[in-house]
C-alpha positions in Angstrom: -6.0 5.0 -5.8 -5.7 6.8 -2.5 -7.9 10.4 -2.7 -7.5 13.0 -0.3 -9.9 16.1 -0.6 -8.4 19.3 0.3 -10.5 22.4 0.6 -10.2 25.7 -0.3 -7.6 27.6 1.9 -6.6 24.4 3.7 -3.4 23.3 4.7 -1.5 21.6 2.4 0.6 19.7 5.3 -2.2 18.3 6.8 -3.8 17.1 3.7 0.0 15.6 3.0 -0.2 13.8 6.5 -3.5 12.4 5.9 -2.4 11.1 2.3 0.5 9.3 4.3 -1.8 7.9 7.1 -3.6 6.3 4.2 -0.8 5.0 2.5 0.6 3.6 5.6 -2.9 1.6 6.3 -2.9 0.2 2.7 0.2 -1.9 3.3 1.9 -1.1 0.0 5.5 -0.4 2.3 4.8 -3.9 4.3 4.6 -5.2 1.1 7.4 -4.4 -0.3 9.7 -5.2 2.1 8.3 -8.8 2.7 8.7 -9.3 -1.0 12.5 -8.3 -1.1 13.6 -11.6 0.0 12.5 -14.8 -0.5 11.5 -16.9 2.4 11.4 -20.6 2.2 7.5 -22.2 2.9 8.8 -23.8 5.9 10.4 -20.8 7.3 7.2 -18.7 7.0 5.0 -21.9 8.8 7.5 -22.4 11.9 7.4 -18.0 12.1 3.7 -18.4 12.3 3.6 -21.3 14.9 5.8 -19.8 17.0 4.0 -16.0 16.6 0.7 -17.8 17.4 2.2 -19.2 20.5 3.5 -16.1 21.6 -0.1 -14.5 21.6 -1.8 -17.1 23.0 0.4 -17.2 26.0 0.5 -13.1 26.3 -3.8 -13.6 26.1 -3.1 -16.6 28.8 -1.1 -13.9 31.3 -3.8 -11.8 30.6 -6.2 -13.9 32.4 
């Protein structure tokens, strides 16, 4: 359960923003979407090769 203390005479938009910020960092959105269709085991593996390619040859231009 996100908590967001708000006190006395502060602003209720920036305690809203700072609820949202939280919310965003828990991944519950991410989530969701990723779980709205269903990707085959293989798919997911050959998405992961090929992400963990791209970074190593970003870190590699780096360098």
């Amino acid at each position: 359960m996100i908590v967001v203390p708000v006190k006395e005479g502060d602003n209720i938009e920036k305690a809203l923003k700072k609820f949202k910020r939280k919310y965003e960092k828990t991944g519950v959105i991410k989530e969701l979407r990723r779980r709205q269709q269903f990707d085959k085991p293989s798919v997911v593996k050959r998405e992961a090769k090929n992400h963990a390619i791209y970074v190593q040859q970003l870190k590699q231009n780096e360098e």
